[in-house]
C-alpha positions in Angstrom: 132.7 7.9 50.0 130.2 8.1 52.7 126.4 8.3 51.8 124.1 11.1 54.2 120.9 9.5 55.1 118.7 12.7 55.5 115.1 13.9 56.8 112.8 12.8 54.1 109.8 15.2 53.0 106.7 13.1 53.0 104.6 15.6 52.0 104.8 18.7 50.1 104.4 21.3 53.3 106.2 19.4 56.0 109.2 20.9 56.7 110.3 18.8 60.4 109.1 15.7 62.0 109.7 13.3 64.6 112.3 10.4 64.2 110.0 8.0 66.1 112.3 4.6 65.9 115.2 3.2 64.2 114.4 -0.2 63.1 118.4 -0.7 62.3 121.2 0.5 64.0 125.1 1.2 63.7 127.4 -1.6 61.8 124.1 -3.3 60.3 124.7 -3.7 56.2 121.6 -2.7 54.5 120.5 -2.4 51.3 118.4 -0.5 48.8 114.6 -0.8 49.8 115.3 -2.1 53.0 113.3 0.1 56.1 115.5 2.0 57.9 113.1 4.1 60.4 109.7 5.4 61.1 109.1 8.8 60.6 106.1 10.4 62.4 104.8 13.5 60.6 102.1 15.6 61.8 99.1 13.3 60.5 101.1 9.6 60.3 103.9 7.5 60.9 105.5 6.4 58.0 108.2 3.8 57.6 111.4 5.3 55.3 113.7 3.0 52.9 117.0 2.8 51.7 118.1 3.8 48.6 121.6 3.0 48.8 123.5 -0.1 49.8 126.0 -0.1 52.7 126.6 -0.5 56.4 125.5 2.2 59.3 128.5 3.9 60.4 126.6 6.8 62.4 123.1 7.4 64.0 123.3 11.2 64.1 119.7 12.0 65.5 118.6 9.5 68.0 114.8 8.1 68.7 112.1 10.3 69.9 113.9 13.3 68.0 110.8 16.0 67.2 111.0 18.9 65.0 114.0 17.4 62.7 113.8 19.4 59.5 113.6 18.2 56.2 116.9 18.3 54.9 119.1 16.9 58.0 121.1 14.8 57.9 120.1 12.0 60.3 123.2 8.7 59.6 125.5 7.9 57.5 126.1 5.0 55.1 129.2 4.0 54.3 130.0 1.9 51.2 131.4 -1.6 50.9 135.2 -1.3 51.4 135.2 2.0 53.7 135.9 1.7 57.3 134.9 4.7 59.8 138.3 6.5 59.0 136.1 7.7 55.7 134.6 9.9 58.0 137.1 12.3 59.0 136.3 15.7 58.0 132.6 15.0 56.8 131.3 16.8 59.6 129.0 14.0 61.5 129.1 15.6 64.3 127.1 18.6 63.5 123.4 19.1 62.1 122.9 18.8 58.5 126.1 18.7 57.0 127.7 16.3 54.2 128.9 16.4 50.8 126.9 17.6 48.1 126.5 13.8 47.3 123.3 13.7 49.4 120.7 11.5 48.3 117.1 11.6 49.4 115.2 8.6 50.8 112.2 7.0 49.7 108.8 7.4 49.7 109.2 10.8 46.9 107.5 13.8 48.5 104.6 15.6 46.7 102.0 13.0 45.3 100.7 13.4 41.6 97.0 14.0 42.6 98.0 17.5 44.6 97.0 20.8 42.0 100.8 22.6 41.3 99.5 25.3 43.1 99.7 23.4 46.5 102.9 22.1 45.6 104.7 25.7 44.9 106.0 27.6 47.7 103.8 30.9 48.1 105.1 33.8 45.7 106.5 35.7 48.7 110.1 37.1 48.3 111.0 35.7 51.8 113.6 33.6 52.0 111.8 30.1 51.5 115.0 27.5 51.5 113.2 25.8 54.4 110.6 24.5 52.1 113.2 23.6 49.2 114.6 20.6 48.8 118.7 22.3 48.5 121.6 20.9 50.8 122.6 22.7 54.1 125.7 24.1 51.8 123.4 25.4 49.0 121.0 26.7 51.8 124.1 29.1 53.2 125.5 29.8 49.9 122.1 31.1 48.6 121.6 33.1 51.8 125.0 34.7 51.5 124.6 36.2 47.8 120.8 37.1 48.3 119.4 33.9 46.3 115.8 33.0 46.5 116.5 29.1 46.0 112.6 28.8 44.2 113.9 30.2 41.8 117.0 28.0 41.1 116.6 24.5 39.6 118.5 21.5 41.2 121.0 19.6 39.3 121.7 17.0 42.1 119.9 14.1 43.0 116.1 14.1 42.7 116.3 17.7 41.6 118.3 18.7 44.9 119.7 22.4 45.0 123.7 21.8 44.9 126.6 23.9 45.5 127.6 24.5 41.7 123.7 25.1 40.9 124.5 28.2 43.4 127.4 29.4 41.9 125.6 29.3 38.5 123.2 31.4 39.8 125.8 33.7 41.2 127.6 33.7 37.9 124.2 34.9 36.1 123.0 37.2 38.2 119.6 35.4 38.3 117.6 34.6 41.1 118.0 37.5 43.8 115.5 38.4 46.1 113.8 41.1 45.5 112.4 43.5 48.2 109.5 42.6 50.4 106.4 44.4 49.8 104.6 46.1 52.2 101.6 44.0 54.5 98.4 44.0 52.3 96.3 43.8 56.0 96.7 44.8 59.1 98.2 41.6 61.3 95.4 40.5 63.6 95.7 40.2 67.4 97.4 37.9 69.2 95.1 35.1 72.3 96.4 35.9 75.7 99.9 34.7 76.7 100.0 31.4 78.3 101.1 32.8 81.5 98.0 35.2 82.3 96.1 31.6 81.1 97.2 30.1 84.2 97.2 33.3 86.6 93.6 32.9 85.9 93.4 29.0 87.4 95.1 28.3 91.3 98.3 26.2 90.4 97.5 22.6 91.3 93.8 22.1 90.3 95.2 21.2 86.6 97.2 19.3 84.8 99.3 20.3 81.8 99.0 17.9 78.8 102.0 18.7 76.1 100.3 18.9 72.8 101.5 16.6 70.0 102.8 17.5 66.6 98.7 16.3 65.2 97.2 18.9 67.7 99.7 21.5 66.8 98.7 21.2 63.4 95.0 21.0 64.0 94.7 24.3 65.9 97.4 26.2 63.4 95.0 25.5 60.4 91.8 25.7 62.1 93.2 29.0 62.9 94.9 30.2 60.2 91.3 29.0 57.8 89.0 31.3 60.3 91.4 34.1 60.0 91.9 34.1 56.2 89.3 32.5 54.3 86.0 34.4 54.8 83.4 31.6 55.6 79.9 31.9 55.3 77.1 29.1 56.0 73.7 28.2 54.1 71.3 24.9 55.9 68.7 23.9 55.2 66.8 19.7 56.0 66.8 16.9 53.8 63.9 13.8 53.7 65.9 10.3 54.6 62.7 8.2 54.2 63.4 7.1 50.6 66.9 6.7 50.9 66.6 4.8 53.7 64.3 2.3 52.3 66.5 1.9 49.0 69.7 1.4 51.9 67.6 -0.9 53.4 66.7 -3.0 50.2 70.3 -3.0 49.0 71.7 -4.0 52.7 69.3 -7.2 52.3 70.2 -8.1 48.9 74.3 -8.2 49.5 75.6 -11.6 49.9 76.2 -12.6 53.6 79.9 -13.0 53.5 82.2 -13.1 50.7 84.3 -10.3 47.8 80.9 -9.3 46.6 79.4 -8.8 50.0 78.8 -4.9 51.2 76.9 -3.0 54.0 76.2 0.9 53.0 75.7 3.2 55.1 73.9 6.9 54.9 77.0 8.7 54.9 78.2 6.9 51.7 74.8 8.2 50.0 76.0 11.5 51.5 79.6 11.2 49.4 77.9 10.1 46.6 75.1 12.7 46.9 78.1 15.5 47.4 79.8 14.0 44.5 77.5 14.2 42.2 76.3 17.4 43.0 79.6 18.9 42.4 79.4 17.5 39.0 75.8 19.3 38.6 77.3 22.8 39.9 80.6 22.6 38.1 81.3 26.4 39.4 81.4 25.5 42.8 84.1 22.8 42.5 86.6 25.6 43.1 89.5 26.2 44.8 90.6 29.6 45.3 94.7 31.1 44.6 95.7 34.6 44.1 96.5 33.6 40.6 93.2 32.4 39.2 90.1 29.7 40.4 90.8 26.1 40.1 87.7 24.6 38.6 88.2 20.8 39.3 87.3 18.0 37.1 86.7 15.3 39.8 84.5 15.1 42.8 87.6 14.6 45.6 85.4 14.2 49.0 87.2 14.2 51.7 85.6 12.7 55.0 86.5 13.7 58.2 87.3 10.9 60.3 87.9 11.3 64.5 90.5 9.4 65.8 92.4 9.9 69.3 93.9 13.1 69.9 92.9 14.7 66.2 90.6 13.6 63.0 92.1 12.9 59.4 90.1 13.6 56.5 91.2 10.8 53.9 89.8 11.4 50.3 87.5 9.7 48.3 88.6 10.3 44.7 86.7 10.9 41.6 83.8 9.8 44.0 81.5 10.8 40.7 82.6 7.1 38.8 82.2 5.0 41.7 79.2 2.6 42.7 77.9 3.2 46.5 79.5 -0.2 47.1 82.7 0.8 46.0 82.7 4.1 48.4 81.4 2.1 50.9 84.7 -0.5 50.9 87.1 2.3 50.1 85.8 4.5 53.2 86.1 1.6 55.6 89.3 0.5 54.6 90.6 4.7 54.6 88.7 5.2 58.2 90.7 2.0 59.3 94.1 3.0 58.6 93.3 6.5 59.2 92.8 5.1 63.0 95.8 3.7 62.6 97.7 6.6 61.5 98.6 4.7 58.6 97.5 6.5 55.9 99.6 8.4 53.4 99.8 12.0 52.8 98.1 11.7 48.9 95.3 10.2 50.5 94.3 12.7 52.8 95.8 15.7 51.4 94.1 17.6 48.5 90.5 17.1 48.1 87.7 19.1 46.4 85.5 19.4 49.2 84.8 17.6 52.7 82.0 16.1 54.6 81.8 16.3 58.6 78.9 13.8 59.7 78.2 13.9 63.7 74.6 12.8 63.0 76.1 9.4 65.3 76.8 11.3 68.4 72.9 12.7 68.3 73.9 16.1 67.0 70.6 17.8 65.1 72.9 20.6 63.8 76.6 22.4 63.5 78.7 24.6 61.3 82.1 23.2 59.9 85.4 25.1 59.3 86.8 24.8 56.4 90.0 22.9 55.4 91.9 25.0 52.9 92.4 25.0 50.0 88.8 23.8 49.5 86.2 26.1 49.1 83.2 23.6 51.1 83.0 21.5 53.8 79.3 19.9 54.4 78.4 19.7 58.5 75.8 16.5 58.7 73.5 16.2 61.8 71.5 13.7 62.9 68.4 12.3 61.0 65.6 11.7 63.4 61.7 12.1 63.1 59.9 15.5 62.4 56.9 17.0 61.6 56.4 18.1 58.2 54.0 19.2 55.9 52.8 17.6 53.1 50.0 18.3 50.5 48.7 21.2 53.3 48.7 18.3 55.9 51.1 17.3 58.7 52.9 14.1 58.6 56.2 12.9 60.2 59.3 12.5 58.1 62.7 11.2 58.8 64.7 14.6 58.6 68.4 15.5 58.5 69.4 19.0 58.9 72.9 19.7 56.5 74.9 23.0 56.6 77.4 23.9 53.8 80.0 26.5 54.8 81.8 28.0 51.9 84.4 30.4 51.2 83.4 33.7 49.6 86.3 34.8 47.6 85.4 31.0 45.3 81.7 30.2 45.8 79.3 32.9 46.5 75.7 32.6 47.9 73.5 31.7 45.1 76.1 29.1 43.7 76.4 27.7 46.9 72.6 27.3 47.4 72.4 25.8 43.9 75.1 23.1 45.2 73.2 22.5 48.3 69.9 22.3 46.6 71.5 19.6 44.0 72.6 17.4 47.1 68.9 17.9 48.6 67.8 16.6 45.3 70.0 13.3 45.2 69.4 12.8 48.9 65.6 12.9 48.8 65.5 10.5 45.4 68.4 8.6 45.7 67.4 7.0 42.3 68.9 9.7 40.1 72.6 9.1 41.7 72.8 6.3 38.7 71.3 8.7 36.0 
């Protein structure tokens, strides 16, 4: 019988994306592993493969598609033997719809590396099937009888929620939604509509730039982290004039060209620094839920990294074990693709804490927001010359101004100015990053 080909979660929150490009197209006989289209999802553009064999009957959602949820279906497969009469009655012309045959497609959502806690949908009673991984069928069926599908396992492929895992619930009685409690805060206030925006500029001395689905993204979380998670900021200046000597020293020692041949930079003493500082101050590798603190075992530092239109944060993990060299090659090659928009979603997603550096573009100091759901990000400025004093006399120092921002409900003030003190220390004697 036919095969749905349907929207592929790539990550554990995306629930739509955009169907950038078909790289096959109808009556072309694939099979299992070849690529069958690139998906575009808020961060990257990732190619999807075939888990079945057979030949393209239908392209049901064409190139260029955005906001196709998870779940749709987007072609059918038909198998060898079965001409397009096979597809009377299963329901290609309408969103979503199919057998309860379904089958996923490759990569698997969800990577091992992301805490259960950012995998589970939120413990709300609303209605989350959006964010499960049931059929369109299933999704109806639970709405119908008052089913919260989290609650339901899936008996179909890869777990999937299926029509008779519904009517088991039915039969049990398990599983209903229960009523929604009331608000625990007040909602906040809404920005001006986008209408008196523009009353406020004559028509015709701008020009209106559609955001992309990155952007979107950006300014929903950026939002959503100043509104709920209550920041609070501690700087203070590190010396750079030892570490940049012992930089300077292993730059001129690293073979010219060749595997063993490297070129560190400050900002990978920075992730070591952070790294191992995290592992000093085990209390303040933290990440906050309703249902207890996560107290990580790795240093996961993510790095934030600009690209056009956005900035990825790809993750350096268990930066505590590895050699400056190591971060070093691992951060180019993670920048690179990140540029790309090639990355995958385990390898920017998760993370322990973050690093912003601007020190490049000359900025002396700034305050990051953080990136739930960790508890710090570190803003880096610039390292330029300053007067100090030393010994009751003045001297000039190479000096680099660092501010920590933390959320309150995980790390409060003295633990975070014990785990900015512990970075100060590794920064200004680089030496004890290999005790």
């Amino acid at each position: 019988m036919p095969i749905p080909i349907i929207m592929p979660a790539l990550s554990p929150t995306m629930e739509t994306g955009t169907l950038s490009k078909w790289l096959v197209k109808e009556g072309d006989t694939i099979t299992s592993g070849d690529v069958l289209a690139e998906i575009e999802t808020d961060k990257a553009t990732m190619e999807v493969e075939s888990i079945d064999e057979g030949r393209i009957a239908k392209i049901l959602v064409a190139e260029g598609s955005e906001e196709v949820p998870v779940n749709q279906m987007i072609a059918v497969l038909l198998e060898d033997g079965e001409d397009e009469s096979a597809l009377e009655g299963f329901g290609v012309g309408g969103a979503g719809g199919g057998p309860e045959t379904a089958k996923a497609v490759a990569p698997e959502p969800a990577p091992a590396n992301v805490p259960e806690a950012q995998q589970t949908a939120p413990a709300t009673p609303a209605r989350s099937s959006a964010k499960v991984f049931a059929s369109p069928l299933a999704k109806r069926l639970a709405q119908q009888n008052n089913l919260d599908l989290a609650k339901i396992s899936g008996s179909g492929p890869n777990g999937r929620i299926v029509k008779r895992d519904i009517e088991a619930a039915v039969a049990s009685g398990g599983a209903t939604i229960s009523a929604a409690p009331a608000p625990s805060a007040v909602a906040l206030a809404a920005g001006p509509s986008d209408q008196a925006i523009l009353a406020l500029y004559e028509e015709g001395t701008y020009d209106i730039v559609p955001h992309d689905g990155m952007r979107k993204i950006i300014a929903q979380r950026l939002q959503e982290s100043k509104q709920t998670v209550p920041h609070f900021y501690l700087t203070l200046d590190c010396e750079l004039d030892a570490l940049l000597a012992v930089r300077k020293r292993m730059n001129d020692r690293s073979p010219k060209d060749g595997p063993g041949a490297y070129k560190i930079s400050v900002n990978d003493f920075i992730i070591k620094a952070m790294a191992q500082a995290l592992q000093r101050i085990p209390a303040a590798n933290a990440t906050w839920t309703e249902a207890g603190m996560l107290l990580h075992k790795h240093s996961d530092v993510g790095v934030a990294v600009a690209i056009e239109g956005g900035l990825f944060t790809p993750v350096i993990r268990k930066a505590e074990t590895k050699g400056l060299a190591e971060i070093s090659a691992e951060m180019k090659d993670l920048a690179g693709r990140a540029r790309q928009r090639k990355l995958a979603p385990h390898e920017y997603q998760g993370g322990t804490t973050a690093i912003s550096n601007l020190g490049m573009f000359g900025i002396s100091h700034f305050s990051a927001v953080i990136n739930p759901p960790q508890a710090t990000i570190l803003a880096v400025g610039s390292g330029s010359p300053r007067m100090v004093v030393k010994d009751g006399a003045p001297t000039v120092a190479t000096v680099m101004t660092v501010t920590l921002s933390c959320d309150h409900r995980a790390v409060d003030g003295a633990l975070g100015a014990n785990l900015l003190g512990e970075f100060k220390a590794f920064i200004e004697e680089p030496g004890m990053m290999l005790v």
